[in-house]
TIVO-2410 file (N, C-alpha, C; in nm, 3 decimals):
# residues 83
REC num residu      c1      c2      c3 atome chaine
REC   1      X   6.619   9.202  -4.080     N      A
REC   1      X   6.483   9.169  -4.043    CA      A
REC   1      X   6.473   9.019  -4.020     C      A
REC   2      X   6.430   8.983  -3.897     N      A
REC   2      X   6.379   8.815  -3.868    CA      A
REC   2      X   6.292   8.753  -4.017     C      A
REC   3      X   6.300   8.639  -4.019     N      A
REC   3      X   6.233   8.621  -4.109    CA      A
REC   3      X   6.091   8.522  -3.975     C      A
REC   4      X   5.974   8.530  -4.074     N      A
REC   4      X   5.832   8.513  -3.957    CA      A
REC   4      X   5.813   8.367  -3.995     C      A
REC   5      X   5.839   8.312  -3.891     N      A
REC   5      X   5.820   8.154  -3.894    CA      A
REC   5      X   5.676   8.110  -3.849     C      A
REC   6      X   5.584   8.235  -3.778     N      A
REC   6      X   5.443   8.230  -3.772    CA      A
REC   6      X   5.443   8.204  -3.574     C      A
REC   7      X   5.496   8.230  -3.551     N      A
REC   7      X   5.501   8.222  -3.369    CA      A
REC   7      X   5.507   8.352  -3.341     C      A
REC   8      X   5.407   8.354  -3.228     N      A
REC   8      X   5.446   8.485  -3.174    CA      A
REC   8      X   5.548   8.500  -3.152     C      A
REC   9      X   5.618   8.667  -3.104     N      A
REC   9      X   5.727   8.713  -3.005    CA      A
REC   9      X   5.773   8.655  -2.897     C      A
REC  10      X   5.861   8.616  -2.834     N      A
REC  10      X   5.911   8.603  -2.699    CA      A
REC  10      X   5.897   8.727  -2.571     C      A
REC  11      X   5.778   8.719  -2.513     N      A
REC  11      X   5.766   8.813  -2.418    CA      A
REC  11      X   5.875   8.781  -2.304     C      A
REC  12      X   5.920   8.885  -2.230     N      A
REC  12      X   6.031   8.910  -2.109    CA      A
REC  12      X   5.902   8.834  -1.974     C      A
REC  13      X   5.955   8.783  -1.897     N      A
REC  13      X   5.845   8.703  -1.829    CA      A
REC  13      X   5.782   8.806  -1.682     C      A
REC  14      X   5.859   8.876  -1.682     N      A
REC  14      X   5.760   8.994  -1.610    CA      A
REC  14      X   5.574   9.055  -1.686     C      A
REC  15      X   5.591   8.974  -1.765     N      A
REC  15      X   5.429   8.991  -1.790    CA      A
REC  15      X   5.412   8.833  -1.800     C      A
REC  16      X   5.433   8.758  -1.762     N      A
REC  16      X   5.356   8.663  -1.747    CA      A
REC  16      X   5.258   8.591  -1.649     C      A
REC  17      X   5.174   8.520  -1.658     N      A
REC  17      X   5.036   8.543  -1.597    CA      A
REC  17      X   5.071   8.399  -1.541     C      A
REC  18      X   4.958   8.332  -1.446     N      A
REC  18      X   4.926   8.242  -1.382    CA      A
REC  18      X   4.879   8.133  -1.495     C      A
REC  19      X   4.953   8.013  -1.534     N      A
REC  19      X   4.944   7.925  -1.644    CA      A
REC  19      X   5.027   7.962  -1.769     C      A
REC  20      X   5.109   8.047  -1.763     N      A
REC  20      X   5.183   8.037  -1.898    CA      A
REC  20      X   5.309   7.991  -1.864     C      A
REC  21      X   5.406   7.909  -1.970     N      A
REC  21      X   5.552   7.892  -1.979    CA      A
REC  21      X   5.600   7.971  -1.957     C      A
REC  22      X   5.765   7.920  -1.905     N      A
REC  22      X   5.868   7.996  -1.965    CA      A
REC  22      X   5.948   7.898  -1.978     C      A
REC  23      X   6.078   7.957  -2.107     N      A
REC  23      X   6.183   7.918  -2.116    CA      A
REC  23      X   6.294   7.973  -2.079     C      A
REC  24      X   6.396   7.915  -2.003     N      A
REC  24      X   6.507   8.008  -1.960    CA      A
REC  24      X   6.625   8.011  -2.039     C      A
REC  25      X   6.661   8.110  -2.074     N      A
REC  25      X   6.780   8.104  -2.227    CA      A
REC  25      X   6.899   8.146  -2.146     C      A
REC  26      X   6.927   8.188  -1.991     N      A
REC  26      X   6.987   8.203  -1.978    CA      A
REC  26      X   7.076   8.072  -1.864     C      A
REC  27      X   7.165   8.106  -1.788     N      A
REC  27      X   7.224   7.982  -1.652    CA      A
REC  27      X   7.096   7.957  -1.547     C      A
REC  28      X   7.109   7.885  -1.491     N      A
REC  28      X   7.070   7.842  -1.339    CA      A
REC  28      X   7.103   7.936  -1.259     C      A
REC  29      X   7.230   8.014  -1.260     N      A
REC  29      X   7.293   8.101  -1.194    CA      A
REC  29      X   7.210   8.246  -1.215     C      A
REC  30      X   7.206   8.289  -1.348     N      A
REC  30      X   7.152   8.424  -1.396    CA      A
REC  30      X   7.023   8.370  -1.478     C      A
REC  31      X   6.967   8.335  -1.478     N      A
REC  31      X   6.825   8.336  -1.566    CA      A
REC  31      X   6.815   8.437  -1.609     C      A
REC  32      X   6.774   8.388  -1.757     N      A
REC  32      X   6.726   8.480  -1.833    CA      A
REC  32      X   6.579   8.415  -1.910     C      A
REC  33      X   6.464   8.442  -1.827     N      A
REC  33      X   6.332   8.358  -1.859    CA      A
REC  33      X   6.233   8.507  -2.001     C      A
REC  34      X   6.199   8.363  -2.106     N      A
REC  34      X   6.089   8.443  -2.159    CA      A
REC  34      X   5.937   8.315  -2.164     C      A
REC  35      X   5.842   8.418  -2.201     N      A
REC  35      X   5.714   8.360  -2.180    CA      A
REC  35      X   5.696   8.296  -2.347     C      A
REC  36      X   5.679   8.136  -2.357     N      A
REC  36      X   5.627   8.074  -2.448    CA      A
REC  36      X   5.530   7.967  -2.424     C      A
REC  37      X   5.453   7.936  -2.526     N      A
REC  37      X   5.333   7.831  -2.520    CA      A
REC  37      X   5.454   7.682  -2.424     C      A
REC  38      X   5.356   7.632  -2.376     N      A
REC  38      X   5.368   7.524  -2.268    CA      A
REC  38      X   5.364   7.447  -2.331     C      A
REC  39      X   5.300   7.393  -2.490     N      A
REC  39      X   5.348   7.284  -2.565    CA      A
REC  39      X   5.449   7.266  -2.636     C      A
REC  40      X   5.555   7.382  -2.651     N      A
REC  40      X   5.668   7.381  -2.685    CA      A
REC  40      X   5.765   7.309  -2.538     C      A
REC  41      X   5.888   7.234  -2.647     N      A
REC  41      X   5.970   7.148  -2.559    CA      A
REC  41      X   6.032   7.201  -2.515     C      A
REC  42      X   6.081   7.307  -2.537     N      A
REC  42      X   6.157   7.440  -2.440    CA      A
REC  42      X   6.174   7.476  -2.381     C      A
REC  43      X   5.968   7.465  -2.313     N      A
REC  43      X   5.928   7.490  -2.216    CA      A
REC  43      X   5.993   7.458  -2.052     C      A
REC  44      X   6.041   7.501  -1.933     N      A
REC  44      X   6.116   7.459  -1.865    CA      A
REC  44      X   6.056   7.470  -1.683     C      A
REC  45      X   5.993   7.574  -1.682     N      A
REC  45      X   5.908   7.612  -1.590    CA      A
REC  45      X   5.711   7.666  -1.626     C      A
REC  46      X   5.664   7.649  -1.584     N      A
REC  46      X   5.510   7.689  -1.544    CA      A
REC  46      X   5.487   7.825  -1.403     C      A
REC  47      X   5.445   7.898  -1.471     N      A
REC  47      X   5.369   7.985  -1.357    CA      A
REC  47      X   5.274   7.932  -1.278     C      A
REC  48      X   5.306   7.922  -1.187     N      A
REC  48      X   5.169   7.857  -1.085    CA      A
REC  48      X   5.108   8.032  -1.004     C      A
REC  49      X   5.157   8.112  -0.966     N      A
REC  49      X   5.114   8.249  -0.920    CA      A
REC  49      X   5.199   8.372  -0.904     C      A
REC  50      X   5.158   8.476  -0.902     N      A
REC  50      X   5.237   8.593  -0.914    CA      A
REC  50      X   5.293   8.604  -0.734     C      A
REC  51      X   5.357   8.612  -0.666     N      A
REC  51      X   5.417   8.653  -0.556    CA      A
REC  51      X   5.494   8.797  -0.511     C      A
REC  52      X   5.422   8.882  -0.643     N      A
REC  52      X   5.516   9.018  -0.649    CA      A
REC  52      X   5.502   9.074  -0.515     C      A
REC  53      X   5.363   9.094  -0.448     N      A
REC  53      X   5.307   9.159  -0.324    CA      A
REC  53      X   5.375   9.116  -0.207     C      A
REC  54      X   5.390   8.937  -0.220     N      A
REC  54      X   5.442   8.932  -0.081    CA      A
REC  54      X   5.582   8.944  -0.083     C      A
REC  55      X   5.675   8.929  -0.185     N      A
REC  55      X   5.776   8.896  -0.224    CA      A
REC  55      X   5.870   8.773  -0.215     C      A
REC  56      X   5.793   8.696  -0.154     N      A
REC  56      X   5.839   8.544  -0.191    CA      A
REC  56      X   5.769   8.435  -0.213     C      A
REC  57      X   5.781   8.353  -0.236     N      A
REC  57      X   5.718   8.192  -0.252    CA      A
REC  57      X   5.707   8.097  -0.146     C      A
REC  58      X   5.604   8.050  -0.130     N      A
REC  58      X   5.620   7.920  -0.059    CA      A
REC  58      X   5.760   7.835  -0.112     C      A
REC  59      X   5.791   7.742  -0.021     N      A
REC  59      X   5.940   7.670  -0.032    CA      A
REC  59      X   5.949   7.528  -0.099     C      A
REC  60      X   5.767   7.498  -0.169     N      A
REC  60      X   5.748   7.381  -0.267    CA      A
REC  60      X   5.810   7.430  -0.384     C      A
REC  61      X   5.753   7.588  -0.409     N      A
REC  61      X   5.779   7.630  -0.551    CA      A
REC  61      X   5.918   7.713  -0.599     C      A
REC  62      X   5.960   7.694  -0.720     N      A
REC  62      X   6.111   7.761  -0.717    CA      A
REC  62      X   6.035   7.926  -0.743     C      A
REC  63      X   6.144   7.981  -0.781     N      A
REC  63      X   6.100   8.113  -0.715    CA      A
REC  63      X   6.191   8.225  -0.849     C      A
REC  64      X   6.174   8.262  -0.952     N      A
REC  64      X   6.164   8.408  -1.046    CA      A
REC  64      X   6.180   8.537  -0.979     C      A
REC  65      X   6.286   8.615  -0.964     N      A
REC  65      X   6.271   8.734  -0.929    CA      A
REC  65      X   6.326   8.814  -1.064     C      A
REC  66      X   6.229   8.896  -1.156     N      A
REC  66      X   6.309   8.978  -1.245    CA      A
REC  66      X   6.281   9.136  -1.193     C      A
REC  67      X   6.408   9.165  -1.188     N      A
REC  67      X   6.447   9.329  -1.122    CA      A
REC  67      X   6.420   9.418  -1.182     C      A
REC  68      X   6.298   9.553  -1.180     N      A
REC  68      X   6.327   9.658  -1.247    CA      A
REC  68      X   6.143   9.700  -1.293     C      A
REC  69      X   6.188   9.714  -1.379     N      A
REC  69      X   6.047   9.757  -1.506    CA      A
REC  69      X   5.976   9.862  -1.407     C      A
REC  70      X   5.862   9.929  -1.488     N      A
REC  70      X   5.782  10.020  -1.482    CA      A
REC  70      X   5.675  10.029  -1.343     C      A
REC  71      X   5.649   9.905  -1.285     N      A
REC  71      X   5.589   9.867  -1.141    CA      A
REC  71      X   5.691   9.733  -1.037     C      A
REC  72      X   5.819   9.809  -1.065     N      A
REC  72      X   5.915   9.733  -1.000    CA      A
REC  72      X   5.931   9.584  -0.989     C      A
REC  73      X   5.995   9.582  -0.912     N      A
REC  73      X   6.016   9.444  -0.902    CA      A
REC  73      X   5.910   9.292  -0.916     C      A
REC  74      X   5.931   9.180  -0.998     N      A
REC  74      X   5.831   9.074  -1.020    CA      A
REC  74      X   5.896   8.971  -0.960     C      A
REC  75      X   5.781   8.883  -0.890     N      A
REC  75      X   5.810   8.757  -0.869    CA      A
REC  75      X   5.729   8.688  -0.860     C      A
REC  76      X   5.808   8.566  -0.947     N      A
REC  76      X   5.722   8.426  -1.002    CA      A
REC  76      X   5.698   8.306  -0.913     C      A
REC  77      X   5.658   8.254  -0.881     N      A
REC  77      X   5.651   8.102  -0.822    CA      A
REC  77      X   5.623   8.040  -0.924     C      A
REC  78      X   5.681   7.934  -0.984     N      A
REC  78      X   5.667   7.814  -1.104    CA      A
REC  78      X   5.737   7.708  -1.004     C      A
REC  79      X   5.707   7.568  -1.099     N      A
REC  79      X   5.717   7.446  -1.122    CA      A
REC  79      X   5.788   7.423  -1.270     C      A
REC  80      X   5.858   7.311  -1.200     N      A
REC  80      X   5.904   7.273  -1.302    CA      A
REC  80      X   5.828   7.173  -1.433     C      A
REC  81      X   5.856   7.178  -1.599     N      A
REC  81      X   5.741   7.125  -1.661    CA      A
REC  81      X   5.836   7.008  -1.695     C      A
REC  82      X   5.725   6.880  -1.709     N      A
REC  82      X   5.795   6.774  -1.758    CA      A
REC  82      X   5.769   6.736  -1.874     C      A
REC  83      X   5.843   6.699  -1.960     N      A
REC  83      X   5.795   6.694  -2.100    CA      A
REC  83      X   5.825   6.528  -2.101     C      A
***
């Protein structure tokens, strides 16, 4: 059992909304992004909008594609956060 340090869970960033973090735990190559508070230093990208519909991003913003889940495919447009 984790022991509860008082932080939420790490959500998978296919539910993440317009203004929340993420941190990517995984490469540049394979990302592996979860959704955490934006005042943590961790923090590495910002959601600026969901792009699932059109399926891509304008070419200011980097660009999240996570494959799969229950209403298919997600994609993110974020910025990068500066701490």
């Amino acid at each position: 059992m984790a022991a509860d340090d008082g932080k939420p869970p790490a959500e998978v960033a296919r539910y993440a909304v317009a203004g929340d973090c993420l941190e990517n735990r995984g490469t540049h190559a394979k990302p592996v992004m979860f959704t955490i508070p934006c005042s943590d230093t961790k923090a590495d990208y910002k959601v600026m909008f969901s792009a699932t519909a059109q399926g891509k991003c304008p070419p200011e913003f980097d660009e999240y594609l996570e494959r799969g889940g229950r209403n298919g495919n997600t994609t993110l447009c974020l910025t990068q956060v500066r701490h």
